[in-house]
LUMDOTOR-101893 format. One line per 3 residues: for each residue x, y, z of N, C-alpha, C, O. Coordinates in nm, 4 decimals, padded with zeros to 6 digits. Last residue first. Layout:
# LUMDOTOR-101893
X:Y:Z:X:Y:Z:X:Y:Z:X:Y:Z | ...
***
This chain:
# LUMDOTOR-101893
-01.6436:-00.2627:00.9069:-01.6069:-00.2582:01.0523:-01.5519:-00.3399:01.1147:-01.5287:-00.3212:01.2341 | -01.6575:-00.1820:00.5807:-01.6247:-00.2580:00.6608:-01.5164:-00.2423:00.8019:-01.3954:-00.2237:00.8143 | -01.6610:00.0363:00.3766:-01.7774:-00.0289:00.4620:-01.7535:-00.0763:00.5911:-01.8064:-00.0335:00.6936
-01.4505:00.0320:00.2181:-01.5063:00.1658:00.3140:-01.6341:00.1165:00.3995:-01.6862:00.1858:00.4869 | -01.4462:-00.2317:00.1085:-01.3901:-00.2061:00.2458:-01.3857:-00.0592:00.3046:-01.3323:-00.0307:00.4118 | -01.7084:-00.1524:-00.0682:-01.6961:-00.3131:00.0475:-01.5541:-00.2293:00.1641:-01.5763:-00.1828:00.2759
-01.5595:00.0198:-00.2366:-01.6932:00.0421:-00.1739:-01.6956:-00.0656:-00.0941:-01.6535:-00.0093:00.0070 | -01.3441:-00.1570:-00.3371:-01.3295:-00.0335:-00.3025:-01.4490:00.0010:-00.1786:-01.4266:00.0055:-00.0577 | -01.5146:-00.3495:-00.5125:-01.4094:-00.3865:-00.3829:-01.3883:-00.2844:-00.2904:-01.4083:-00.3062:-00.1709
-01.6625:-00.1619:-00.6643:-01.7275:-00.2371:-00.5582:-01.6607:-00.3207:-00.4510:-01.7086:-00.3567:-00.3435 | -01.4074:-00.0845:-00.8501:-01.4419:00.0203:-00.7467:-01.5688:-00.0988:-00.6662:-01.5168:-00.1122:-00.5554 | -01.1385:-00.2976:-00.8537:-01.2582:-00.2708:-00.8857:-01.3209:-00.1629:-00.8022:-01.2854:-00.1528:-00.6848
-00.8114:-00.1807:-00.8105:-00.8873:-00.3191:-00.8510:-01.0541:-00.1739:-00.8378:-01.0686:-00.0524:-00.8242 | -00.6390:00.0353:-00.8657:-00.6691:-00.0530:-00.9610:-00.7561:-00.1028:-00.9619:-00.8216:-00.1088:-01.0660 | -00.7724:00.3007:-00.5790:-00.6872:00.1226:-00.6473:-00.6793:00.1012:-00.7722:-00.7459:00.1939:-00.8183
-00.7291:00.5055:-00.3342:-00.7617:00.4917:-00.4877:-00.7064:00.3821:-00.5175:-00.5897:00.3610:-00.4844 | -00.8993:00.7480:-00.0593:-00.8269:00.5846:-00.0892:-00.8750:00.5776:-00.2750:-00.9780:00.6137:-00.3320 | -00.8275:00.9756:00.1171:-00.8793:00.9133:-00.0172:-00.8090:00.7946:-00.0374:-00.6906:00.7614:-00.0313
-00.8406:01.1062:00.4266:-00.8030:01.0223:00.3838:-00.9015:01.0000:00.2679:-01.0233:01.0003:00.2855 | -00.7903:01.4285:00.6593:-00.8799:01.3249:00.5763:-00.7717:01.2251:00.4896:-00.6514:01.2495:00.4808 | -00.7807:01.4618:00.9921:-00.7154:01.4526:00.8844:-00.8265:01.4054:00.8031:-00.9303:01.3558:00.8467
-00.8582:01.7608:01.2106:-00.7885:01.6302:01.2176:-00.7629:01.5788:01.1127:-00.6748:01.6552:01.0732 | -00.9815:02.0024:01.1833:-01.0375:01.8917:01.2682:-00.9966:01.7365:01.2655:-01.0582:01.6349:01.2975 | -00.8985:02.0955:00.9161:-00.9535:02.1779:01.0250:-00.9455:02.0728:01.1818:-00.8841:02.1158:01.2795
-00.6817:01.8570:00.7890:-00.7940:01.8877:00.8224:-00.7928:02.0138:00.9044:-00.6880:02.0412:00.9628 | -00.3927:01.7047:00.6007:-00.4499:01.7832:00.7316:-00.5825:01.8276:00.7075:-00.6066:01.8400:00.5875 | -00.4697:01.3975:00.4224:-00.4000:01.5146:00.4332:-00.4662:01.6541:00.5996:-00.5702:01.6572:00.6654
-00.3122:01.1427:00.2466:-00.3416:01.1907:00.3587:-00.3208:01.3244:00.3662:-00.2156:01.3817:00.3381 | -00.4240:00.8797:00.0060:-00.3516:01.0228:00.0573:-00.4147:01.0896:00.1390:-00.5360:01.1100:00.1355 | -00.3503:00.5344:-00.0283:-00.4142:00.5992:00.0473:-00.3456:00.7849:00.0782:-00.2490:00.8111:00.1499
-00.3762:00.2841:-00.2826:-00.2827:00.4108:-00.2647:-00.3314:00.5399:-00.1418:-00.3454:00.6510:-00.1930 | -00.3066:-00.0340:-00.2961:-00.4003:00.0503:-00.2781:-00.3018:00.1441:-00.2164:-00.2037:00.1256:-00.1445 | -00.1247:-00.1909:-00.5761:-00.0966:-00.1132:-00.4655:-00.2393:-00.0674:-00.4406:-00.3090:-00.0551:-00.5414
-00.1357:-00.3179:-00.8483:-00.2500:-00.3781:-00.7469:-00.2331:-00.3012:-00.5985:-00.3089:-00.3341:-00.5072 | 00.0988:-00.2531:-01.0204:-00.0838:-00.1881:-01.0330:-00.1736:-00.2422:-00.9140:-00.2866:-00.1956:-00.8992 | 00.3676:-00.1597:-00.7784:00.2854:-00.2921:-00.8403:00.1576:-00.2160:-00.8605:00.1055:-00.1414:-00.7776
00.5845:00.1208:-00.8624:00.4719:00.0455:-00.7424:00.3604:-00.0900:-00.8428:00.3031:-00.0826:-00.9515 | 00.7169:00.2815:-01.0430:00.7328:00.1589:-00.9804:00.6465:00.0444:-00.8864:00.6568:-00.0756:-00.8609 | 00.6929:00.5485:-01.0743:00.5972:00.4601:-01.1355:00.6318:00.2492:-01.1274:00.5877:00.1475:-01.1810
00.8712:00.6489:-00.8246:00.8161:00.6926:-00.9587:00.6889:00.6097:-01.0048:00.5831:00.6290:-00.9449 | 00.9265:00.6134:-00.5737:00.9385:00.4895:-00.6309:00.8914:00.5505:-00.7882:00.8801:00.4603:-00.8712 | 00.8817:00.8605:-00.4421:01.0363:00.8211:-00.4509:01.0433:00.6756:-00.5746:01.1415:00.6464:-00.6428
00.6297:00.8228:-00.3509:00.6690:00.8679:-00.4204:00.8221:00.8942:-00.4793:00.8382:00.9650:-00.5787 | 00.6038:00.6957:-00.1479:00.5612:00.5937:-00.2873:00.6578:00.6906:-00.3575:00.7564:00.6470:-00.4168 | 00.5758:00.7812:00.1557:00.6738:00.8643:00.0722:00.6812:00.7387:-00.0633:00.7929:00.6870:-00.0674
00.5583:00.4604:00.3015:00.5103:00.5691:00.3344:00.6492:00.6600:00.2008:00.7616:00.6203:00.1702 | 00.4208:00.2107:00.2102:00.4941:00.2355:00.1749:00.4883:00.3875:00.1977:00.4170:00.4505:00.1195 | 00.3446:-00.1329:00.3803:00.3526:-00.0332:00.3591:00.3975:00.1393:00.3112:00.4073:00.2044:00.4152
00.3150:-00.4719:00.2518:00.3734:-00.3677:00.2725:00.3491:-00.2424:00.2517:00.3294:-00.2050:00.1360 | 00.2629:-00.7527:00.3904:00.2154:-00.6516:00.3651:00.2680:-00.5506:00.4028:00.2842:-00.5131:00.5189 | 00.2503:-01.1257:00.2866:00.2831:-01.0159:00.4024:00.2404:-00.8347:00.3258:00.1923:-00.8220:00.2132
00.2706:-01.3131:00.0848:00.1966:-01.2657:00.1767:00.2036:-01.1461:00.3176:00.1422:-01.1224:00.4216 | 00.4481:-01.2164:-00.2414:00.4413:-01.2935:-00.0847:00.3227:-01.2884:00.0086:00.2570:-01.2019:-00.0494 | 00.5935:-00.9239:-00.3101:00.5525:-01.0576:-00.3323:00.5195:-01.0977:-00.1790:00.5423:-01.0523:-00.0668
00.7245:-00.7155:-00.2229:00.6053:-00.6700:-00.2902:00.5217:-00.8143:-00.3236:00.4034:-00.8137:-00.3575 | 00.9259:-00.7352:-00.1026:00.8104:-00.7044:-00.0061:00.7071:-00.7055:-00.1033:00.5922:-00.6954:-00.0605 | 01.1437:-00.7574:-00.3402:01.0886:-00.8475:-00.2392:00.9572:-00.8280:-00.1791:00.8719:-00.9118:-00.2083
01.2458:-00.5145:-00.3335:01.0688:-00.5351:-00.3978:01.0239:-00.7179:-00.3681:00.9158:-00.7766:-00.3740 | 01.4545:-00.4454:-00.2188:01.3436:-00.4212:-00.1403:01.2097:-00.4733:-00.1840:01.1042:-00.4809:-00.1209 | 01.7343:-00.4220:-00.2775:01.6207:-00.5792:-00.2927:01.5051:-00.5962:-00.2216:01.4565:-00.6990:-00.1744
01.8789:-00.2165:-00.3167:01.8234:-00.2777:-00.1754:01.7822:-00.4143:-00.1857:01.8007:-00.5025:-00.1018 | 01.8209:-00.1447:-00.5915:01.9475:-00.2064:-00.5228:01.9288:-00.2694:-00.4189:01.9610:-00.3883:-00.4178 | 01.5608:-00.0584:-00.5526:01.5534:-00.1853:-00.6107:01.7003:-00.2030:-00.5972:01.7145:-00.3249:-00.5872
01.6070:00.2140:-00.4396:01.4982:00.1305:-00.3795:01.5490:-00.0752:-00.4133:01.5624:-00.1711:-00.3373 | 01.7794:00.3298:-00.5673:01.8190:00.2946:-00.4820:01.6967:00.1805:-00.3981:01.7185:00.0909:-00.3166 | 01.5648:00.3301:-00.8108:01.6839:00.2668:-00.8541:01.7892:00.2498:-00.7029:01.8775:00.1646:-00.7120
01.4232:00.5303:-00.7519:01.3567:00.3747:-00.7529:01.4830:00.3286:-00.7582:01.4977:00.2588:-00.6579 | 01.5351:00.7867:-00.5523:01.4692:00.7066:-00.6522:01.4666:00.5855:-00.6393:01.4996:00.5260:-00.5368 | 01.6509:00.8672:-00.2819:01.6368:00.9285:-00.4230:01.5739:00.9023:-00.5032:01.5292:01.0014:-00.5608
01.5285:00.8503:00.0693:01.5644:00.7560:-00.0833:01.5760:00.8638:-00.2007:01.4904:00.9522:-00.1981 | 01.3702:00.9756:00.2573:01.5746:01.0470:00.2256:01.6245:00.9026:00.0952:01.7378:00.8782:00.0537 | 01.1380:00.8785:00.2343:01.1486:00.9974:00.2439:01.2825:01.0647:00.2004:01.3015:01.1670:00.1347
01.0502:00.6432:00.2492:01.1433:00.6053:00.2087:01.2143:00.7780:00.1376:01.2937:00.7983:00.0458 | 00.9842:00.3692:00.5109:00.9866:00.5452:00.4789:01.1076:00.5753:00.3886:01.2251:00.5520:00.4172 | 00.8102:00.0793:00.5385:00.8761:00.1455:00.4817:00.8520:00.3126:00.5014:00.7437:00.3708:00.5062
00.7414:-00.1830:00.7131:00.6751:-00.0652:00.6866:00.7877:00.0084:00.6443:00.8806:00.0022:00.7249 | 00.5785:-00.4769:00.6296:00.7232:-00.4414:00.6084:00.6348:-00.2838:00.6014:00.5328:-00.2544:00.5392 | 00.4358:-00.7601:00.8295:00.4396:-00.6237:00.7949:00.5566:-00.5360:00.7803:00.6306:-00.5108:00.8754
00.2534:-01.0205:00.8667:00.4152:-00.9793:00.8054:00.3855:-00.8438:00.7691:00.3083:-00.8207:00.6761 | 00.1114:-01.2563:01.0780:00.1290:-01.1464:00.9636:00.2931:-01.1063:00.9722:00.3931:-01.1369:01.0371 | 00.1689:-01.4939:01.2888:00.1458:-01.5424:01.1564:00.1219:-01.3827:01.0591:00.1144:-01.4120:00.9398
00.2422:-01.3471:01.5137:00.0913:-01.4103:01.5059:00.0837:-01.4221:01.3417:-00.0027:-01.3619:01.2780 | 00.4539:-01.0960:01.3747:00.3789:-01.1491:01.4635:00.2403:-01.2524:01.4510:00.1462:-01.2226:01.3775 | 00.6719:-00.9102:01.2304:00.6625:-01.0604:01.1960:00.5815:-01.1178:01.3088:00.6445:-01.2112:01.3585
00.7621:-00.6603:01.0412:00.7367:-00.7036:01.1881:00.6644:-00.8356:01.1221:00.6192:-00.8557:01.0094 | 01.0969:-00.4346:01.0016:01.0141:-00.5369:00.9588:00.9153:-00.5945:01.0917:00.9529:-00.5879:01.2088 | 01.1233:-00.1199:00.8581:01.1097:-00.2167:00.9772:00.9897:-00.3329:00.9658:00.8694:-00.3335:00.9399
01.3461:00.0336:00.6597:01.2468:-00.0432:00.6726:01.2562:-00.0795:00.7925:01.3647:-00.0817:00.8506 | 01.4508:00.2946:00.6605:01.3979:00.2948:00.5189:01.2755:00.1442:00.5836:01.1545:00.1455:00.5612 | 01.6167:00.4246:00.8669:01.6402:00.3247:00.8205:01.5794:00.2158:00.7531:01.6101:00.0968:00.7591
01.5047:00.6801:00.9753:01.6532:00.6495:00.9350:01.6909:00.4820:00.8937:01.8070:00.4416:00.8993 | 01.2248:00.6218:00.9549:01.2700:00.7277:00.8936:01.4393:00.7140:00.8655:01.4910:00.7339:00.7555 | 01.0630:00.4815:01.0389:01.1327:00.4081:01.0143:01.2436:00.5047:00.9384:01.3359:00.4580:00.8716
00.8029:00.5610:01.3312:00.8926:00.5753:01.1857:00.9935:00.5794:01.1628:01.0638:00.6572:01.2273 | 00.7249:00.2600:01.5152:00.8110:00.4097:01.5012:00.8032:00.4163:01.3837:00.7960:00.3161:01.3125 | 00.5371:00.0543:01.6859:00.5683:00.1124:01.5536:00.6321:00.2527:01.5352:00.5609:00.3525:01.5470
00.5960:-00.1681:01.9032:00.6296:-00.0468:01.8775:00.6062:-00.0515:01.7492:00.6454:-00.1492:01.6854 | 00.4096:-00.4812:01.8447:00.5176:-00.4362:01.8934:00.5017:-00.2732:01.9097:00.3854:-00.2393:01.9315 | 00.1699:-00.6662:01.8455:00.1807:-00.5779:01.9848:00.3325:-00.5053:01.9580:00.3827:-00.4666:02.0635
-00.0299:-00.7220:01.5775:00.1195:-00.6929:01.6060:00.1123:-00.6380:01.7026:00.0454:-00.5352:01.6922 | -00.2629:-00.7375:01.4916:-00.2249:-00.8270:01.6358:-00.0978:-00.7987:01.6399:-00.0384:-00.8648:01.7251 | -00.3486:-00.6057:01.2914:-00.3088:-00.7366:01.2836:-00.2514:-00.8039:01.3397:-00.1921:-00.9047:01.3012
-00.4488:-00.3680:01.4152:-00.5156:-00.4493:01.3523:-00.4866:-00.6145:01.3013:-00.5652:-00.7071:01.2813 | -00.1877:-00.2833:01.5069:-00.2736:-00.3515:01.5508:-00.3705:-00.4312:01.5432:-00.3967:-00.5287:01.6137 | -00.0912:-00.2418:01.1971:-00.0389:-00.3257:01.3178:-00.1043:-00.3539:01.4548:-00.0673:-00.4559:01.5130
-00.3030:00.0087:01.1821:-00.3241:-00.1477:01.0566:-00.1983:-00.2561:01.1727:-00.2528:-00.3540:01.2237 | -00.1920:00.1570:01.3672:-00.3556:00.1013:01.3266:-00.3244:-00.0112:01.3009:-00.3170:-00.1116:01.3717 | 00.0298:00.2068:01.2260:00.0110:00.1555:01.3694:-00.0969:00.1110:01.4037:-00.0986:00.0141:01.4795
-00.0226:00.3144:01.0170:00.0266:00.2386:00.9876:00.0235:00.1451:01.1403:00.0148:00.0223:01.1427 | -00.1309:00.5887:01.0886:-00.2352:00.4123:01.0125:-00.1933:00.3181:01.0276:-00.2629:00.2193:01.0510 | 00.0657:00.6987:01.1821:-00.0845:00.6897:01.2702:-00.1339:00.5287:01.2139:-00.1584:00.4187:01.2634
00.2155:00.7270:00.9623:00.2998:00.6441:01.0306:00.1779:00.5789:01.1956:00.1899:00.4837:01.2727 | 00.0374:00.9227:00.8144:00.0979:00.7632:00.7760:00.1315:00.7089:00.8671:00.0696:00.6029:00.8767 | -00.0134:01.1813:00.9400:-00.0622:01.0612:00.9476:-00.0562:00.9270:00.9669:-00.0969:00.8470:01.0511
00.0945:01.3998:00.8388:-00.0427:01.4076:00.8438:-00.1167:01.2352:00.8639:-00.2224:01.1879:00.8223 | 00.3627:01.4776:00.9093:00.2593:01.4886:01.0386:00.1001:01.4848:00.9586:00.0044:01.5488:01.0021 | 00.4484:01.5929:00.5538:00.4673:01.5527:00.6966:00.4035:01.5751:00.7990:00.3689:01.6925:00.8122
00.1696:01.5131:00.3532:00.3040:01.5549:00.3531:00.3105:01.5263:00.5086:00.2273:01.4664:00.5768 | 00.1366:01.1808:00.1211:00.1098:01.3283:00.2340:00.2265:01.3447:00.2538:00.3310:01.2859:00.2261 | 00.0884:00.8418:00.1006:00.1008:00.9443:00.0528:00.0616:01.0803:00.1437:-00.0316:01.0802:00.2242
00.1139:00.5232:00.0895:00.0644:00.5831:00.1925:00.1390:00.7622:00.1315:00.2618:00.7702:00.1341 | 00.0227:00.2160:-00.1207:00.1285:00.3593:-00.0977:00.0239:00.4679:00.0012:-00.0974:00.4864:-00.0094 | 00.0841:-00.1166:00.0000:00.0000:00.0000:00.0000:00.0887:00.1230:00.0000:00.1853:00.1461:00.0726
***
């Protein structure tokens, strides 16, 4: 998932969400000096990425970072934008941005907009 905005509007909020959400009890920090942190709990896999002080895709994919992009586990990708047009078509792309009253969030995919509509639904 590309997690998009500018600074303090969020990402690294959801991203702690969505690790709870998946029973991860650890710390979630931003990963800011060191592009990834991996978490591995109760059978999920969560690679959360910042990839804010990256230059481009081309330091991204030296890394052997697109690994994360296969597999079952789930990766988050705060700052996509460093990746140019690199991101798998099946990324859901969430942008965040400040509010009067706290933040808003657009969510945009590839896949189908009634998939789309199902998980704005879902509690």
């Amino acid at each position: 998932m590309a997690l998009h905005g500018p600074l303090g509007a969020g990402k690294t909020s959801f991203v702690q969400g969505l690790a709870a959400g998946l029973g991860i009890g650890s710390d979630i920090p931003s990963p800011t000096f060191t592009y990834l942190n991996l978490y591995e709990e109760k059978g999920f896999s969560l690679a959360h990425f910042d990839l804010y002080r990256m230059r481009g895709a081309s330091d991204f994919f030296s890394m052997g970072f697109e690994e994360y992009f296969e597999g079952d586990g789930i990766a988050a990708i705060e700052w996509p934008e460093r990746l140019e047009n690199a991101l798998p078509n099946r990324a859901l792309s969430f942008h965040f941005e400040h509010a009067p009253e706290g933040r808003i969030v657009y969510l945009s995919s590839a896949f189908a907009h009634d998939l789309i509509d199902l998980l704005a639904e879902w509690d």
